[in-house]
Every structure is written in structure tokens, then in C-alpha cells.
CHARMM internal coordinates of N, CA and C (Angstrom, degrees):
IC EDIT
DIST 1 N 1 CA 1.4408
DIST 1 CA 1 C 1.5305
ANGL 1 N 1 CA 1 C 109.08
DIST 1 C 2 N 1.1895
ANGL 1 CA 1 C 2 N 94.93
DIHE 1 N 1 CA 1 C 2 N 135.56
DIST 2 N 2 CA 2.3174
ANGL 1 C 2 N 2 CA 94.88
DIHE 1 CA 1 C 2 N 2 CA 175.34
DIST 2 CA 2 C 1.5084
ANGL 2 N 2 CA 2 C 104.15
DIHE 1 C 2 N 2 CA 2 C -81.27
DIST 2 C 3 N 1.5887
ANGL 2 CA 2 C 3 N 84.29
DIHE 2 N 2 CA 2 C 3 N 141.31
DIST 3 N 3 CA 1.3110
ANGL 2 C 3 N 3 CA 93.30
DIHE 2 CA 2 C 3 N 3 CA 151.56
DIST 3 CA 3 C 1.6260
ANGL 3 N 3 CA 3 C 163.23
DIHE 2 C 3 N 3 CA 3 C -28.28
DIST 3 C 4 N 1.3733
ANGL 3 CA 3 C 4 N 140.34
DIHE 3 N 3 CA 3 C 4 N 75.65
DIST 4 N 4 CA 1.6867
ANGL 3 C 4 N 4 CA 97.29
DIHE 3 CA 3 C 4 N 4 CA -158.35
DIST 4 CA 4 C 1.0828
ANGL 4 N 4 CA 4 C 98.45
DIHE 3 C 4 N 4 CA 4 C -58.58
DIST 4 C 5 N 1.9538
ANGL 4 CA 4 C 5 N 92.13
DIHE 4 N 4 CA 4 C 5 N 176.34
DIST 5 N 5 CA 1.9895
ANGL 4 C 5 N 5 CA 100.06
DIHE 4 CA 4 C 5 N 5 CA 167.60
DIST 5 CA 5 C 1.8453
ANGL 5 N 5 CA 5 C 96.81
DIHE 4 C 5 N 5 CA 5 C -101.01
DIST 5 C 6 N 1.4394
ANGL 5 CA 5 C 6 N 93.17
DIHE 5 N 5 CA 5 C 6 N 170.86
DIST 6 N 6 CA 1.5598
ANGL 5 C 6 N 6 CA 90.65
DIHE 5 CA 5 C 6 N 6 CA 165.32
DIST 6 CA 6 C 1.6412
ANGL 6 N 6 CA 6 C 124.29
DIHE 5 C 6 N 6 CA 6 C -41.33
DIST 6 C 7 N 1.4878
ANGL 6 CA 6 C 7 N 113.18
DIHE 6 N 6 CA 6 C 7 N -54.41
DIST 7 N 7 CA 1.0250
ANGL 6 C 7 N 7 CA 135.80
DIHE 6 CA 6 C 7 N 7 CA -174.75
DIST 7 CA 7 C 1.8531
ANGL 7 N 7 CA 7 C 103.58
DIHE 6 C 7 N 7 CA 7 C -42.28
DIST 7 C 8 N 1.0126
ANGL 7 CA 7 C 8 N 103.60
DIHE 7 N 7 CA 7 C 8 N -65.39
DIST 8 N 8 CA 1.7364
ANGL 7 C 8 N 8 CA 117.08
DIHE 7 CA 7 C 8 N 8 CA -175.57
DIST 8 CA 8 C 1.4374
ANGL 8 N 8 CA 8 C 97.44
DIHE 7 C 8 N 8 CA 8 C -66.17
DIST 8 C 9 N 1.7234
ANGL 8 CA 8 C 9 N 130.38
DIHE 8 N 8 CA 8 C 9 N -34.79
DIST 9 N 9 CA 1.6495
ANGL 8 C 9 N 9 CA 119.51
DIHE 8 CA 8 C 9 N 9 CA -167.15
DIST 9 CA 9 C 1.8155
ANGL 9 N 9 CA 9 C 87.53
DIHE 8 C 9 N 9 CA 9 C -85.26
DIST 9 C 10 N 0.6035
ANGL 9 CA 9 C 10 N 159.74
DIHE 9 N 9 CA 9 C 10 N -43.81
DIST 10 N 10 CA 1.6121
ANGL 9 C 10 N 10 CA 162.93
DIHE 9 CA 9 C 10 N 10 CA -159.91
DIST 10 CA 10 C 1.6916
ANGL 10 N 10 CA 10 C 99.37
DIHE 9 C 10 N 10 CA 10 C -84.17
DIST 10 C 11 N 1.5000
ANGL 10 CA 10 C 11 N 125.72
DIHE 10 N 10 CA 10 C 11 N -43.79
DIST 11 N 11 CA 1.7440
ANGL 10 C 11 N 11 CA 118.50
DIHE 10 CA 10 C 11 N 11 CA 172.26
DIST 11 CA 11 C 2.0341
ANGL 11 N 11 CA 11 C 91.65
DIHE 10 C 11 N 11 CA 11 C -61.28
DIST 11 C 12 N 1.3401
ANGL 11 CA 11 C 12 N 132.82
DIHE 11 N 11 CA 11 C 12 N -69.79
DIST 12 N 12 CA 1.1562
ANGL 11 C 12 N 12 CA 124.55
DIHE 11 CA 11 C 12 N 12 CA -165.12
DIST 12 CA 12 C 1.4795
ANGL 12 N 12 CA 12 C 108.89
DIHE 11 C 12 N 12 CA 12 C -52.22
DIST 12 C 13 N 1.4048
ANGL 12 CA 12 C 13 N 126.20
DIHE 12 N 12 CA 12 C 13 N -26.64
DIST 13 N 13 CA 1.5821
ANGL 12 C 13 N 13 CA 114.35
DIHE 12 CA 12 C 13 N 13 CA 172.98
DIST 13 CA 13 C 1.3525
ANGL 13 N 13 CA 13 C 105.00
DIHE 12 C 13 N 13 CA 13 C -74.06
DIST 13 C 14 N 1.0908
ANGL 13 CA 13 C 14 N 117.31
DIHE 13 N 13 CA 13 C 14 N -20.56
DIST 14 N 14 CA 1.6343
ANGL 13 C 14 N 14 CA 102.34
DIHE 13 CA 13 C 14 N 14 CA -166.12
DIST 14 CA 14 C 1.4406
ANGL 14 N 14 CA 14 C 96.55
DIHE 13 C 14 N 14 CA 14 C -85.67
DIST 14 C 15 N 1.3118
ANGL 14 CA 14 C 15 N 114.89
DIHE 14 N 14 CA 14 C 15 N -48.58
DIST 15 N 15 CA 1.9501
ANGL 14 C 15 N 15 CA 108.90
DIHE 14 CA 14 C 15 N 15 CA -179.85
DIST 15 CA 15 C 1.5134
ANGL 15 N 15 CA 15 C 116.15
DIHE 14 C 15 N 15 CA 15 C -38.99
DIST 15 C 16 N 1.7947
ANGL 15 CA 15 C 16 N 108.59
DIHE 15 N 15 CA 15 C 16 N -36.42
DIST 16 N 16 CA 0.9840
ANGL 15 C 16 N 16 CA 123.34
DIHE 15 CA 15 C 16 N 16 CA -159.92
DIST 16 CA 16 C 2.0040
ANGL 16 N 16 CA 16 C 103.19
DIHE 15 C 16 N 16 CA 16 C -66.22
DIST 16 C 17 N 1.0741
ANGL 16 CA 16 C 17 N 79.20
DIHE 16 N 16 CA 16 C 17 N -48.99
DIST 17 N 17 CA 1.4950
ANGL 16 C 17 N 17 CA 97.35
DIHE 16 CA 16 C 17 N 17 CA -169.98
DIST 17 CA 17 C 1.7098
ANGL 17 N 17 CA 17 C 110.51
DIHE 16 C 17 N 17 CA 17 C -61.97
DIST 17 C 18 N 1.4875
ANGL 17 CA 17 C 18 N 103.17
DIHE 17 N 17 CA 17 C 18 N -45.95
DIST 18 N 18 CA 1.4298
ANGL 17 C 18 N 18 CA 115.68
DIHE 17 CA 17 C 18 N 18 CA 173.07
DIST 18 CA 18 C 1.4075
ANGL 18 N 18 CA 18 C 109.44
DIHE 17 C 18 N 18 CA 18 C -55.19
DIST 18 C 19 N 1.6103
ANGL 18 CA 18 C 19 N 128.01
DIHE 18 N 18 CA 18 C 19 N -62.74
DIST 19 N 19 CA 1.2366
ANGL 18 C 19 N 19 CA 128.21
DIHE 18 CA 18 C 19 N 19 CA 171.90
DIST 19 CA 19 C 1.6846
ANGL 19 N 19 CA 19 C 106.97
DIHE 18 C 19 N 19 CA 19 C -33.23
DIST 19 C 20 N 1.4312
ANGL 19 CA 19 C 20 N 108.99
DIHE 19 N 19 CA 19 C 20 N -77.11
DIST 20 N 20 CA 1.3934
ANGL 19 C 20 N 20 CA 108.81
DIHE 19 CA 19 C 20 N 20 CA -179.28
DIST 20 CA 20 C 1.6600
ANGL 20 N 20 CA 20 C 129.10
DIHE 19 C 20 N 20 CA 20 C -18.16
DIST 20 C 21 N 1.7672
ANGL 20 CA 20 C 21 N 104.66
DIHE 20 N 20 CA 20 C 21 N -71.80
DIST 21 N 21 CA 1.2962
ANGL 20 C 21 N 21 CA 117.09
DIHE 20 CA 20 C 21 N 21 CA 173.42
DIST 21 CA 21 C 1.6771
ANGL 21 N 21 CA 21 C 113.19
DIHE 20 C 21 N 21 CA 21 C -50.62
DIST 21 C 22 N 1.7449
ANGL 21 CA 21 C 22 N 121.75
DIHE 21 N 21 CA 21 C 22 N -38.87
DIST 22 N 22 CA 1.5663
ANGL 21 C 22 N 22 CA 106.85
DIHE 21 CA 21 C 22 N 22 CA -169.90
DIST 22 CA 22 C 1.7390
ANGL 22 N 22 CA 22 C 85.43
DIHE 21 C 22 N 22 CA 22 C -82.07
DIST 22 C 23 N 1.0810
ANGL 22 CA 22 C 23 N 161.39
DIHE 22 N 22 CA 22 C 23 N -34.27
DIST 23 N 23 CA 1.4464
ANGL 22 C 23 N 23 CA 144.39
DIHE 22 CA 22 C 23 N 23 CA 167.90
DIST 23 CA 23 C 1.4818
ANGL 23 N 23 CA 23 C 106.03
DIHE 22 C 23 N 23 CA 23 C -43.52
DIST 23 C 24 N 1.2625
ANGL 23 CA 23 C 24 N 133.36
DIHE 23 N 23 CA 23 C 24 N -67.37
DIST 24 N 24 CA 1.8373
ANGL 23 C 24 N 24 CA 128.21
DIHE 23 CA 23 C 24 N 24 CA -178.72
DIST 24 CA 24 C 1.3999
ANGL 24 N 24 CA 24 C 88.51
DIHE 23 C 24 N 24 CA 24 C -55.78
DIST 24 C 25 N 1.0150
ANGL 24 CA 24 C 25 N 150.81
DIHE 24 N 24 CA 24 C 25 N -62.98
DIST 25 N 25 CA 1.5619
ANGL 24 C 25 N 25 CA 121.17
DIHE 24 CA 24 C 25 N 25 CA -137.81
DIST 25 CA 25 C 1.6841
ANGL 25 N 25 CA 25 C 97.76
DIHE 24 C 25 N 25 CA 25 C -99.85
DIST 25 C 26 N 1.3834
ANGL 25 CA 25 C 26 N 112.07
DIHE 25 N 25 CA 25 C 26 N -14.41
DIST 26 N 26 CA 1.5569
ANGL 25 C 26 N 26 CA 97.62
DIHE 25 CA 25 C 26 N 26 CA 154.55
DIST 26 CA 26 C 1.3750
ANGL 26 N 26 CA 26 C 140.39
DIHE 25 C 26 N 26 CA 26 C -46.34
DIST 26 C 27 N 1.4462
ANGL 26 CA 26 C 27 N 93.86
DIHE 26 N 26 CA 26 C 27 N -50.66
DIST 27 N 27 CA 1.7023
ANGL 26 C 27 N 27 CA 123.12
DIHE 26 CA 26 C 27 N 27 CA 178.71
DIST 27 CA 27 C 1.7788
ANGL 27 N 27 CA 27 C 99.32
DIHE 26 C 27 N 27 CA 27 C -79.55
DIST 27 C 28 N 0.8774
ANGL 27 CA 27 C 28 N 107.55
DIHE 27 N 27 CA 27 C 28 N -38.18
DIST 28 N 28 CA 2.4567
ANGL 27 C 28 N 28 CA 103.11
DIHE 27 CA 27 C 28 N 28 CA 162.04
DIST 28 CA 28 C 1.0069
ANGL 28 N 28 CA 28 C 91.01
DIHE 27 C 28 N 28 CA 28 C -17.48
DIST 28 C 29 N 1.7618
ANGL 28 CA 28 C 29 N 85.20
DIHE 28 N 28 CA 28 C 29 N -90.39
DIST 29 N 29 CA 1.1734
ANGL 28 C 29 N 29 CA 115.97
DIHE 28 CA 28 C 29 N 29 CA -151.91
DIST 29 CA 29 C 1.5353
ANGL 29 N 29 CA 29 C 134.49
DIHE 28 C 29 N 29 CA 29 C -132.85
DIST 29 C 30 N 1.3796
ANGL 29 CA 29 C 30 N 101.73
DIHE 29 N 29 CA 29 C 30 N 63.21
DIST 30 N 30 CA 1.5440
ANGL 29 C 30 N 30 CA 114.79
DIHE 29 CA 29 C 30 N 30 CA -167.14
DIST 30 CA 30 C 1.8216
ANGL 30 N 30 CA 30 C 129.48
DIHE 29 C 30 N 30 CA 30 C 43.77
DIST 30 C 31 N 0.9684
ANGL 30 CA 30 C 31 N 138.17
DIHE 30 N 30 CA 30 C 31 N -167.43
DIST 31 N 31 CA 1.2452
ANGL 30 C 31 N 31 CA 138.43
DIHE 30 CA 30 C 31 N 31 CA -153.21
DIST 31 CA 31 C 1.4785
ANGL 31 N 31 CA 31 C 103.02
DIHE 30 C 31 N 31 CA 31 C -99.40
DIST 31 C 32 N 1.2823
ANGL 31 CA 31 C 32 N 100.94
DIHE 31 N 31 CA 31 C 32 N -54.92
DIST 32 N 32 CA 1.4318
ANGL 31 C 32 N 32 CA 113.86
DIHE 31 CA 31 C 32 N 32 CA -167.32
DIST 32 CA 32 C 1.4683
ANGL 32 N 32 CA 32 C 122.94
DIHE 31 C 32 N 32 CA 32 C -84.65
DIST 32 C 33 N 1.3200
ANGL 32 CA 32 C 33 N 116.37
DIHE 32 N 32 CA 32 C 33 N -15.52
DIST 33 N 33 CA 1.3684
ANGL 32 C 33 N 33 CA 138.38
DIHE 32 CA 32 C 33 N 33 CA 148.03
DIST 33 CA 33 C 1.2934
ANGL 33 N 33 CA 33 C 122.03
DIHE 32 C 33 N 33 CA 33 C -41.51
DIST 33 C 34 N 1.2041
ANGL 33 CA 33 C 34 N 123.75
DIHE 33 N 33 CA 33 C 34 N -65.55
DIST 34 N 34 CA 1.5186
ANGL 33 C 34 N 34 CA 152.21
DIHE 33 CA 33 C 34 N 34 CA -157.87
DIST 34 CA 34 C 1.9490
ANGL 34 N 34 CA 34 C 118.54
DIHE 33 C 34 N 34 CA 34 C -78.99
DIST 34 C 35 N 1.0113
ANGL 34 CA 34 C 35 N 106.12
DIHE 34 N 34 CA 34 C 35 N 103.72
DIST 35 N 35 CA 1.5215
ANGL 34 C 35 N 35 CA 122.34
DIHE 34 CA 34 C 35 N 35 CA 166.62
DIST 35 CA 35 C 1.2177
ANGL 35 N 35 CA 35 C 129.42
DIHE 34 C 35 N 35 CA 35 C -47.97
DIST 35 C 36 N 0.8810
ANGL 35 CA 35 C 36 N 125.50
DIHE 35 N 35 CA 35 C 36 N 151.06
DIST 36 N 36 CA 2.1179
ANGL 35 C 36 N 36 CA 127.06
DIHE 35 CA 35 C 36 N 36 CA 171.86
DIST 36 CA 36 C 1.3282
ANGL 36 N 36 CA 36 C 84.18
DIHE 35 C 36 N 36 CA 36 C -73.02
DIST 36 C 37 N 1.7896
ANGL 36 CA 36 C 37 N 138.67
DIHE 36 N 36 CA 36 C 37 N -63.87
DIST 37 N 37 CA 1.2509
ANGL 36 C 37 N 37 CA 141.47
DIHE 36 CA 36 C 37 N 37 CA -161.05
DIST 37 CA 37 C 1.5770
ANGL 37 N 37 CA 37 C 108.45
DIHE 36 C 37 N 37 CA 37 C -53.58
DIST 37 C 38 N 1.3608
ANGL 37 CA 37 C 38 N 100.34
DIHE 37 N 37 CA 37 C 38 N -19.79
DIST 38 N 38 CA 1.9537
ANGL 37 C 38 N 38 CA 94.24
DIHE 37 CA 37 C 38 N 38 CA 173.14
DIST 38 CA 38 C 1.0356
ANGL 38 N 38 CA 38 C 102.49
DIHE 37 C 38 N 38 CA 38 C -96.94
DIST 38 C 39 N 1.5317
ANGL 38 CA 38 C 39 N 132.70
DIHE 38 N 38 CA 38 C 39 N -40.13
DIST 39 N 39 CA 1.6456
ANGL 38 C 39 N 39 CA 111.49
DIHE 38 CA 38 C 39 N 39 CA -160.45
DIST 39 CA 39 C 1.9804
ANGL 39 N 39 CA 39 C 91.99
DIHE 38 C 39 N 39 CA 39 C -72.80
DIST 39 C 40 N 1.2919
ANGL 39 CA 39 C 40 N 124.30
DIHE 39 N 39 CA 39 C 40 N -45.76
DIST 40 N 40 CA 1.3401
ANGL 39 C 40 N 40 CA 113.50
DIHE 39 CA 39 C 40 N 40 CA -173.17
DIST 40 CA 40 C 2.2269
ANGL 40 N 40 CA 40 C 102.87
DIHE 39 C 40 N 40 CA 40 C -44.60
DIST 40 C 41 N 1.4875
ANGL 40 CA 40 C 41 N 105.76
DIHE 40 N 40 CA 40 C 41 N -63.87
DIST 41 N 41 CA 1.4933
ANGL 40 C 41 N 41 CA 86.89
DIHE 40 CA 40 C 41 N 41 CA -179.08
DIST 41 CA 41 C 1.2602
ANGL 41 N 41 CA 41 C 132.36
DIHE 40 C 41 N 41 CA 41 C -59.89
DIST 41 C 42 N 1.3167
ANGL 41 CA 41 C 42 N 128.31
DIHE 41 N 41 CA 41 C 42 N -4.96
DIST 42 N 42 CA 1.0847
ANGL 41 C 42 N 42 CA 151.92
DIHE 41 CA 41 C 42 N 42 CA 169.13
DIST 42 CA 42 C 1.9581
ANGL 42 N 42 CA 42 C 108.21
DIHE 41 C 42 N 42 CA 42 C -57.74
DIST 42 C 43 N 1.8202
ANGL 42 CA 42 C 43 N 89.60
DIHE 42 N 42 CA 42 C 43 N -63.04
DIST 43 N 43 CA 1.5892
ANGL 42 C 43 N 43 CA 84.62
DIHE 42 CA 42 C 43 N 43 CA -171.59
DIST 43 CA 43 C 1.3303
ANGL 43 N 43 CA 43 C 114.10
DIHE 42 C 43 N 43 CA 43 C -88.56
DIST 43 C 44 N 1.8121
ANGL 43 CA 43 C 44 N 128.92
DIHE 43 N 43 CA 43 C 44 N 7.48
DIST 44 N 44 CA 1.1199
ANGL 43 C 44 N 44 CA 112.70
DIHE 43 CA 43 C 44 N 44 CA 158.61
DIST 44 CA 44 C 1.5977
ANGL 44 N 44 CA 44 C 110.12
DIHE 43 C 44 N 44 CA 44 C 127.59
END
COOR INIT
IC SEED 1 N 1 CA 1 C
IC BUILD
């Protein structure tokens, strides 16, 4: 199996994190409510 590089292990934390935050601010404040500009301040 290959290696990741940093580069690729740090893109999967960030998806990770992104996924995370648009799930909480889904459940806030519903779907249709909710911004890209919130889930990004959301995840940090």
C-alpha cells in the first residue's frame, strides 16, 4: 500500500473537518438556512 504524503493526510483532515462542521450547522439550523461561509467558520 502507498504512502500518503502530508499534503494528501492534511486535504483528508480538512474534508474531515469540513464534513463535520456542515453536519452541526445543518442540525442549527436546517439545510436551507445554512451557508458555505458558516460551515467554513464553523470548522475553523
Amino acid at each position: 500500500m502507498k504512502k500518503r504524503s502530508a499534503r494528501e493526510e492534511k486535504a483528508i483532515q480538512t474534508r474531515g473537518r469540513l464534513l463535520q462542521a456542515a453536519e452541526d450547522v445543518f442540525i442549527e439550523q436546517g439545510f436551507v438556512k445554512t451557508t458555505i461561509s458558516q460551515i467554513i467558520k464553523h470548522a475553523g
